[in-house]
C-alpha positions as CSV (number, residue, x, y, z in Angstrom):
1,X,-18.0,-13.3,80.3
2,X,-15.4,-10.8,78.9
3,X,-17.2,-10.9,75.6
4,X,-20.5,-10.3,77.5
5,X,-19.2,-7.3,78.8
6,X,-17.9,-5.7,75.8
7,X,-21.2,-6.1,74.1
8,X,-22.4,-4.1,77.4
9,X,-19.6,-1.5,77.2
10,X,-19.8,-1.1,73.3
11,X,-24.1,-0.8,73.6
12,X,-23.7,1.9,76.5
13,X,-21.4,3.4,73.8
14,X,-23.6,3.3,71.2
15,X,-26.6,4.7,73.3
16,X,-24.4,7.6,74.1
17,X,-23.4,8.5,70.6
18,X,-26.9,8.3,69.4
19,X,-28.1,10.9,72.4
20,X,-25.6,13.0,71.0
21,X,-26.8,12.6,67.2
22,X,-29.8,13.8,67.9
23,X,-28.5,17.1,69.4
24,X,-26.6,17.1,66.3
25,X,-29.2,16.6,63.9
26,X,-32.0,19.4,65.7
27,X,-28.8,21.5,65.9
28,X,-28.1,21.0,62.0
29,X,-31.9,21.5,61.2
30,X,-31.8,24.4,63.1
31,X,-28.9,26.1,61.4
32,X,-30.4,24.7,57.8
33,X,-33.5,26.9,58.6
34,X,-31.8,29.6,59.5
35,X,-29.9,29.6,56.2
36,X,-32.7,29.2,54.0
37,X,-34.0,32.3,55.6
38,X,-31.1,34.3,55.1
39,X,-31.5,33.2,51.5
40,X,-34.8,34.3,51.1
41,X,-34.0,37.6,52.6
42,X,-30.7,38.0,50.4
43,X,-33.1,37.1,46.8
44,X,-35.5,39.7,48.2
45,X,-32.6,42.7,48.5
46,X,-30.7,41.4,45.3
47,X,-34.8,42.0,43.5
48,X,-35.0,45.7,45.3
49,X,-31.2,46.4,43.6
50,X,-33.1,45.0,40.0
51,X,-35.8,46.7,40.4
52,X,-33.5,49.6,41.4
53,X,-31.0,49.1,38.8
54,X,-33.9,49.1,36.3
55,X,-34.5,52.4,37.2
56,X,-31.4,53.8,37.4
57,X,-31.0,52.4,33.8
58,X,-34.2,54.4,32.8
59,X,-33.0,57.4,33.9
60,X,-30.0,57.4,32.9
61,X,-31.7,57.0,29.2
62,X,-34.3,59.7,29.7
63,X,-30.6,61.9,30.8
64,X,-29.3,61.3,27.6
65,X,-32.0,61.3,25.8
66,X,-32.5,64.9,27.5
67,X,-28.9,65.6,26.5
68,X,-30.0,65.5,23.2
69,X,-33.1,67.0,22.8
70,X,-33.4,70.1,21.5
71,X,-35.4,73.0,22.1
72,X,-39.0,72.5,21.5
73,X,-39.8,68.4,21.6
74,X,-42.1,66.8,23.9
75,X,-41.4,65.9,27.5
76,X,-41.4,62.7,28.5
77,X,-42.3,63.2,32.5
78,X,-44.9,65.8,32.0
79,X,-45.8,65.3,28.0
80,X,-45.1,69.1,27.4
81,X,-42.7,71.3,25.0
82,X,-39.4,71.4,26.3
83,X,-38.0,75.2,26.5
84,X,-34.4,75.5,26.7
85,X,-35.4,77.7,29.9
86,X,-37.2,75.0,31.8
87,X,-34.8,72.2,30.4
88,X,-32.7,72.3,33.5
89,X,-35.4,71.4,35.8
90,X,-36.4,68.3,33.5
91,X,-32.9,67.5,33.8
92,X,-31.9,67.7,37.5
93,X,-35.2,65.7,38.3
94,X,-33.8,62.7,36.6
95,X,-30.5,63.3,38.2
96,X,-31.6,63.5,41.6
97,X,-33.5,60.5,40.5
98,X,-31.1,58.5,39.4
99,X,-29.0,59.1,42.6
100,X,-31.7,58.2,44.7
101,X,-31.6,54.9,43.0
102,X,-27.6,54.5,43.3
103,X,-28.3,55.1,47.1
104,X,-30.8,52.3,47.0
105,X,-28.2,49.9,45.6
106,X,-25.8,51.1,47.4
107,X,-27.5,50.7,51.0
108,X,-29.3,47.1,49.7
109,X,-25.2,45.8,48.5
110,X,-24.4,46.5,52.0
111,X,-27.2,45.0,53.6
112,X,-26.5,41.5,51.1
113,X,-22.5,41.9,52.1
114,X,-23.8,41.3,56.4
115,X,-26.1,38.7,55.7
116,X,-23.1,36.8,52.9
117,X,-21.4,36.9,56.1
118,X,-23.9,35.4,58.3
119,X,-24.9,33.0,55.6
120,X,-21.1,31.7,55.3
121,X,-21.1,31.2,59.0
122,X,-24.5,29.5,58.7
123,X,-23.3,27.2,55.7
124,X,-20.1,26.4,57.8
125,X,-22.3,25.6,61.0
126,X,-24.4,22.9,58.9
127,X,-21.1,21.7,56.9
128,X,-19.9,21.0,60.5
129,X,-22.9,19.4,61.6
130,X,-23.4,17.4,58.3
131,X,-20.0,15.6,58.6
132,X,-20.4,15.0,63.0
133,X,-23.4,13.4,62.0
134,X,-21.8,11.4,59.3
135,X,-18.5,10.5,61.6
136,X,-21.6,9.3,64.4
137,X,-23.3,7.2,61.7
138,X,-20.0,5.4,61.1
139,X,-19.2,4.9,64.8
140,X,-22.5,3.6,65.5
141,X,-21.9,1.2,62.4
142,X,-18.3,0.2,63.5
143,X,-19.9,-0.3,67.3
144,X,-23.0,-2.5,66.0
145,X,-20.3,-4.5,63.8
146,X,-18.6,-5.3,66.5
147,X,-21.1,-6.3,68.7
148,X,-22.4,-9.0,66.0
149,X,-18.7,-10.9,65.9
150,X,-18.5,-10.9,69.7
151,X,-22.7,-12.6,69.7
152,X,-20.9,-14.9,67.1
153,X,-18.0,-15.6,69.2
154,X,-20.5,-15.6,72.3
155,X,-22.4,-18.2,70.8
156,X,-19.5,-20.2,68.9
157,X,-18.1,-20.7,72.2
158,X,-21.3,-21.3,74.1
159,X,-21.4,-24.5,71.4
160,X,-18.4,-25.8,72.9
161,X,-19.1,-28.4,75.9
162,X,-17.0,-28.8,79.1
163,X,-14.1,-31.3,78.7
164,X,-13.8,-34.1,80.7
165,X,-10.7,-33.8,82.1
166,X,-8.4,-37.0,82.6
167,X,-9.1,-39.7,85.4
168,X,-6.8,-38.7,87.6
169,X,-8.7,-35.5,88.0
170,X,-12.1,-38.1,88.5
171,X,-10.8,-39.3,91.1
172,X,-9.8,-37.2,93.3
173,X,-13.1,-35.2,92.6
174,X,-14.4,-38.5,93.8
175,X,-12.2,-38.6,97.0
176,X,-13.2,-35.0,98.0
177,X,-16.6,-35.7,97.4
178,X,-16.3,-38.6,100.0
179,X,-14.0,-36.5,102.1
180,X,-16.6,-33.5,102.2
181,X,-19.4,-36.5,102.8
182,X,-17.7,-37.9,105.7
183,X,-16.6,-35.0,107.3
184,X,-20.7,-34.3,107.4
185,X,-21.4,-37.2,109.5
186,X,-18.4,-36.4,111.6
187,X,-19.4,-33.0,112.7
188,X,-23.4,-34.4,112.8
189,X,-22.1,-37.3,115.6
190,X,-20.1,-34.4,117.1
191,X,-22.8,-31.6,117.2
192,X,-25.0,-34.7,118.6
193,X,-25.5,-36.6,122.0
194,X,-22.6,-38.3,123.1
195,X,-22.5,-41.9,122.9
196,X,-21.7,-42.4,126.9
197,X,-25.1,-40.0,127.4
């Protein structure tokens, strides 16, 4: 009977953990989703700064390369002759351009540092997740172990007949079965019509 009952307790237990598991497990799909998201909008801002920093590269050629032109060679926005009077404007366009593309990377590293943050969070949230479902696996196995050894015991001991007791024990089960018998017919003859009647 006790082991009966710990089989019951330890099931209940079991059922309980595995409710839980599931909460677990939608919570840790839920957070994996989420990071894999965050991923693909991180790859996406680290190919604008690429595409950014390729351009900033280019014009920071076409700077020196106007550095070093001298007066008279061919443009290479416009495909023109490059005065020395006009060379300032060829000049400050690829500045300005080049800072516009420092501002890009600048604004897209900060964007990639909030969501690095968010992804850490979200990457600690499944780490967290990943090892409660592991620790629920393990007491669900330690639980179901148990429960086999006390159906072994259950039924090892169910093999086991009644003993016999000694005679002594016989007989006075005997005598109080005759005692119980004849107290019947006692109270039947007093519960009945009198024998004067």
């Amino acid at each position: 009977v006790d082991l009966v009952s710990k089989v019951e307790e330890k099931e209940a237990k079991i059922n309980a953990v595995k409710k839980n598991l599931v909460a677990v497990r939608e919570a840790c799909e839920s957070a994996r989703e989420h990071r894999n998201s965050i991923t693909s909008v991180i790859q996406q801002h680290n190919l604008t700064i690429k595409t950014a920093q390729a351009e900033l590269d280019r014009q920071l050629k076409q700077i020196d390369k106007l550095n070093k032109l001298e007066d008279g060679a061919e443009c290479p926005v416009c495909m023109g002759i490059i005065k020395k009077d006009s060379y300032g404007k060829v000049l400050k366009h690829s500045h300005d351009s080049a800072e516009e593309q420092r501002i890009v990377i600048r604004n897209e590293s900060n964007v990639i540092k909030t969501h690095d943050e968010e992804l850490a969070k979200k990457n600690q949230s499944v780490t967290l997740s990943q090892k409660s479902i592991t620790e629920a696996e393990s007491t669900i196995s330690l639980f179901e172990g148990e429960i086999r050894e006390h159906r072994k015991e259950i039924t090892r001991l169910s093999a086991i007949s009644k003993p016999e007791g000694n005679s002594t024990e016989q007989v006075l089960e005997a005598e109080i079965t005759e005692l119980k018998r004849q107290a019947k017919v006692l109270k039947e003859e007093c519960e009945g019509n009198s024998p004067y009647f």
